[in-house]
N, C-alpha and C positions, 0 to 999 in steps of 0.2 A: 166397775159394775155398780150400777143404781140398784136401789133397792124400792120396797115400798115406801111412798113419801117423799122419794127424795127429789131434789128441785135440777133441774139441766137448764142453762143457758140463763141462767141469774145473772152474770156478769156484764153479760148482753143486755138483759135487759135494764138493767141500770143504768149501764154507760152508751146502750144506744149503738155500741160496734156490733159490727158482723157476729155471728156465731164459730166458735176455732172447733169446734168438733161434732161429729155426723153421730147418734145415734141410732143402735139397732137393737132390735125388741128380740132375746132367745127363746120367748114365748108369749102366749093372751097379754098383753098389755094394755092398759086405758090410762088415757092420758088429759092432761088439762090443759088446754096452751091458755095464755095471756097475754093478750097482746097489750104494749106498752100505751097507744093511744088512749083504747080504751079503759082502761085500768085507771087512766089521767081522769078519765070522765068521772068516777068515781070520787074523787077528792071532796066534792062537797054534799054531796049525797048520800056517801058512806065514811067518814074520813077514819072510822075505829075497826073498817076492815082493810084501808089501807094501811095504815099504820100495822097491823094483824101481819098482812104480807110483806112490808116492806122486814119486820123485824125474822120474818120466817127469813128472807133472802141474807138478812145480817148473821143472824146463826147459823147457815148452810154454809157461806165464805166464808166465817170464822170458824167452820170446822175445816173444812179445807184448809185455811191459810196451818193451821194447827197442826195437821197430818202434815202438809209438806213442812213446815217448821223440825218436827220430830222426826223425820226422815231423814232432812237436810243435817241434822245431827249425827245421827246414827252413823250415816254415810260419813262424816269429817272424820269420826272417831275413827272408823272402820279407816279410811284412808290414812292419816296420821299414826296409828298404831301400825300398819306395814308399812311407814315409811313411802308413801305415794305409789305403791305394789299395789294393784289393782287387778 
C-alpha cells in the first residue's frame, strides 16, 4: 500500500528496466509521472532539482531496502527458533 508521497517504479526509472508491478488506485488519486527522457533534459537547466529527486528516489530504496532488511530478519529468527517448522 502507497501512501501519500510515496514514489512507484523508482527502480525503473533509474535502471531503465521494465516496471515488475501494476498499480491500482482504492480511491481519488493524483499522480505525477516522470518520464526518464525528460527529466535528463533537466540536468542543465535545473541540476539542484535534479539532484532534489534523484536523492528523494535514494531515500524511498533505502527505505525499502530497510523493511525488507528487517523482515528478512524477523523471518530467520522466526525460522531458526522452530527449527525450519514453518
Amino acid at each position: 500500500m502507497l501512501r501519500t508521497g510515496d514514489l512507484a517504479g523508482e527502480l525503473g526509472f533509474v535502471s531503465g528496466l521494465p516496471h515488475s508491478a501494476t498499480l491500482r488506485s482504492l480511491g481519488q488519486t493524483q499522480i505525477c509521472i516522470l518520464e526518464r527522457e525528460r527529466f535528463e533534459t533537466l540536468l542543465e537547466t535545473e541540476p539542484h532539482l535534479v539532484y532534489q529527486v534523484m536523492c528523494n528516489i535514494v531515500r524511498a530504496t533505502h527505505d525499502i531496502l530497510r523493511r525488507m532488511n528487517t523482515e528478512y530478519v524477523e523471518l530467520h529468527k522466526y525460522v531458526t527458533r522452530h527449527h525450519g517448522i514453518y
